[in-house]
C-alpha positions as CSV (number, residue, x, y, z in Angstrom):
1,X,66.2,-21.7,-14.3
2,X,68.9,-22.1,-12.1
3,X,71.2,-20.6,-15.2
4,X,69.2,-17.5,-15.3
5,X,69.9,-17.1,-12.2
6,X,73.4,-17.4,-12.2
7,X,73.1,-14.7,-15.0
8,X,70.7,-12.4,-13.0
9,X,72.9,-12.7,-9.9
10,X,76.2,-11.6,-11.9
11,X,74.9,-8.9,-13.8
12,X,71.1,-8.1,-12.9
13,X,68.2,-7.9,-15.5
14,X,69.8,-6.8,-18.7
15,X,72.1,-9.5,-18.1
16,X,69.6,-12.4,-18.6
17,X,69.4,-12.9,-22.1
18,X,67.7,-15.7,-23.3
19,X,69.8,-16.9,-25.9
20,X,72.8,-17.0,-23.6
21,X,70.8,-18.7,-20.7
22,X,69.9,-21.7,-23.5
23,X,73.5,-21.8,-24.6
24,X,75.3,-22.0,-21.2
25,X,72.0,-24.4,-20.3
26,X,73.1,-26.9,-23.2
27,X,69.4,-26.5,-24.4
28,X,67.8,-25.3,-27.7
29,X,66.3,-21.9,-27.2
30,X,63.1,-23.1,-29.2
31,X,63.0,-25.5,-26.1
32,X,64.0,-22.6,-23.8
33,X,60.6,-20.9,-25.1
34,X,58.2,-23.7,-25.0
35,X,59.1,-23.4,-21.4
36,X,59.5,-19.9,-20.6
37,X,57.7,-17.4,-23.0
38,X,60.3,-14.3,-22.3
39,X,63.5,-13.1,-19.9
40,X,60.4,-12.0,-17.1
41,X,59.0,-15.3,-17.4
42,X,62.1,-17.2,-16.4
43,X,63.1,-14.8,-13.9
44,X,60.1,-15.5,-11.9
45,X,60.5,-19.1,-12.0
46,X,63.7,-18.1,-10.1
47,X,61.3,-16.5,-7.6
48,X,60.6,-19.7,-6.9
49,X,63.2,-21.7,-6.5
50,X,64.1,-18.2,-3.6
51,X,60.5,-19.3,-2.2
52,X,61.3,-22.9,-1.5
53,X,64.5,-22.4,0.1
54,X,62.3,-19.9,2.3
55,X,60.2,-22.5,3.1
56,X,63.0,-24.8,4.0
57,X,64.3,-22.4,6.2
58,X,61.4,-21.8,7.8
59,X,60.7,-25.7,8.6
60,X,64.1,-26.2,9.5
61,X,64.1,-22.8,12.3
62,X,60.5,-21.4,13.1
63,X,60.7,-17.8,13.6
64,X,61.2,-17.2,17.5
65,X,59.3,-15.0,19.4
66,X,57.1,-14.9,22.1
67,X,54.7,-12.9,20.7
68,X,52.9,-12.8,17.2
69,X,54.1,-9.3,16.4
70,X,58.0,-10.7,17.5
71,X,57.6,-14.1,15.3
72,X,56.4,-11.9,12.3
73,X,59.1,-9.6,12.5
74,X,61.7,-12.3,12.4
75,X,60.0,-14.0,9.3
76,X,60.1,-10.8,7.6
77,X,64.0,-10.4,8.2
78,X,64.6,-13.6,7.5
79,X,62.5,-13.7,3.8
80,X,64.0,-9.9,3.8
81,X,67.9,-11.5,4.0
82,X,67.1,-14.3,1.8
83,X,66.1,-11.5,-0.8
84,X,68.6,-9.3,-0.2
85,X,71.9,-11.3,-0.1
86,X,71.0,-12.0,-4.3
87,X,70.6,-7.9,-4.6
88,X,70.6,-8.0,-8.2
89,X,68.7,-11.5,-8.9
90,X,65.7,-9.6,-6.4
91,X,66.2,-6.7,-8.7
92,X,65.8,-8.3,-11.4
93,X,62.6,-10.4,-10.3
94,X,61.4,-7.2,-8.9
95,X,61.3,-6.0,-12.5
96,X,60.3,-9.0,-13.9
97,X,57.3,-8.9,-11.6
98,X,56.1,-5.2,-12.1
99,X,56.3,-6.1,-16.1
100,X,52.3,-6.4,-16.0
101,X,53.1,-9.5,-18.0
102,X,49.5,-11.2,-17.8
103,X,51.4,-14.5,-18.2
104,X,53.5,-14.3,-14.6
105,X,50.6,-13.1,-12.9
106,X,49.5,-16.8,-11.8
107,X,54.0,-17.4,-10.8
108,X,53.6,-14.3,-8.9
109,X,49.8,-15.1,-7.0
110,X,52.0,-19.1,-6.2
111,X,54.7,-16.5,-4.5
112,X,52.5,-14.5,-2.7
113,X,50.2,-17.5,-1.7
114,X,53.7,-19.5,0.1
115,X,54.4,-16.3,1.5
116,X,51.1,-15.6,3.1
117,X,51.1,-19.4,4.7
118,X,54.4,-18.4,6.1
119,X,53.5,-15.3,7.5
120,X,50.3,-16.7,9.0
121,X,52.7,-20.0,10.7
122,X,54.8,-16.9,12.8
123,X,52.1,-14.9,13.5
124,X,50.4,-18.4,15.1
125,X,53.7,-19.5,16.3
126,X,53.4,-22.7,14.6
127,X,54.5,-25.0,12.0
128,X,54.3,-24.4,8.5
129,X,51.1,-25.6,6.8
130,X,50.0,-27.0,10.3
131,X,46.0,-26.0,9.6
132,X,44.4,-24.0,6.9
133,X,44.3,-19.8,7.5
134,X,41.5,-18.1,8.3
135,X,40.1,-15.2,6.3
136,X,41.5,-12.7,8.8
137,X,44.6,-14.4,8.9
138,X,45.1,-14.5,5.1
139,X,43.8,-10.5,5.2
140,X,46.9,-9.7,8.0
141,X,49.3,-11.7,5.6
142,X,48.4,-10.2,2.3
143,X,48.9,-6.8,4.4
144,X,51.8,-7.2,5.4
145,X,53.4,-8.6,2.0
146,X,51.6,-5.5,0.5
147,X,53.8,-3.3,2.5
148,X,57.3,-6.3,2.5
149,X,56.8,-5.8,-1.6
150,X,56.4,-1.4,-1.5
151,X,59.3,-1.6,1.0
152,X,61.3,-4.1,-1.1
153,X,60.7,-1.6,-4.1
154,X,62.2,1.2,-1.9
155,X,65.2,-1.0,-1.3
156,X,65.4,-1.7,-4.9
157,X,65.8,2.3,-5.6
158,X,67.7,3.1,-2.7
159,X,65.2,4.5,-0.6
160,X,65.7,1.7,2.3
161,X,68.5,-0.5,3.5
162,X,67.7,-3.8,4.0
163,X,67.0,-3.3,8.1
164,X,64.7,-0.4,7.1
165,X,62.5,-3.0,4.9
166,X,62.1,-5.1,7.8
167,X,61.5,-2.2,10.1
168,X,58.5,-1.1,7.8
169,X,56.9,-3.8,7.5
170,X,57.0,-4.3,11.7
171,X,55.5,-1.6,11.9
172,X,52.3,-2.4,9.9
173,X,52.6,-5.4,11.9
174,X,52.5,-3.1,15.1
175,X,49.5,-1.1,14.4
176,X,47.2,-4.1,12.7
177,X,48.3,-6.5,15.7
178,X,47.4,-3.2,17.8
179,X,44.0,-2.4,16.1
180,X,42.7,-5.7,16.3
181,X,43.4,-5.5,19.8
182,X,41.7,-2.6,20.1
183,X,44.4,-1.4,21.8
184,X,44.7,2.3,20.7
């Protein structure tokens, strides 16, 4: 994984080639395949090696905030800069991920699912995996990633810089905080 990586950082999705990641890897690409069934496949295993050393971060620094909507916001730019400093590897998992690959859809739920419990730790202002999310919680999160992963696509093609992506998605954050308030 971590050689596809390399790859993807250097030269984006057309540069992860599969025979090229076995060869550098010192591996057989039959044994390259058992493992990963295509370029997409292996890309989003690099997902998650991004996702754990999210979560490390986030065990290691909390996001601050005295409120839910501030604590969000900075978990959102800080998985936002973690994305963004690798442009063309999150370009490239972006792709892999909108490939409608049945196969990743189960690497790409695993993402989303470490996401959400990360999301739902800010908005509670406490630790990671501390106690199980509620429904609502899990609803908020899935939200909010909804709009993190449109946004992201927006950075992808230019539409957003990196500060807008996080601005986006505090924004859905402001009005869902707001409305469940009731606080029109």
């Amino acid at each position: 994984m971590k050689t596809a990586v390399e790859f993807a950082e250097k030269g984006g999705f057309e540069a992860v080639r599969l025979r090229d990641v076995a060869s550098k890897a010192g591996v057989a690409l039959g044994t390259l395949y058992r493992h990963f069934r295509s370029k997409e496949d292996l890309l989003m295993a690099g997902l998650s090696l991004e996702a754990e050393a999210l979560v490390r971060q986030m065990k290691q620094s909390p996001p601050k905030g005295d409120t839910p909507l501030e604590r969000v916001t900075a978990y959102f730019a800080a998985a936002t800069r973690t994305l963004c400093r690798k442009a063309k590897l999150t370009r490239a998992v972006l792709r892999a991920g909108a490939s409608g690959e049945p196969e990743l859809t189960e690497k790409l739920r695993r993402f989303h699912g470490v996401c959400a419990e990360m999301a739902v730790a800010a908005l509670r202002g406490k630790s990671l995996g501390e106690e199980k999310p509620t429904e609502l919680e899990m609803s908020v999160s899935s939200i909010l990633h909804q709009v993190w992963f449109a946004a992201l696509i927006g950075w992808m093609g230019g539409l957003y810089t990196q500060s807008e992506v996080v601005k986006e998605v505090r924004a859905a954050a402001e009005f869902i905080i707001r409305g469940a308030d009731g606080n029109w």
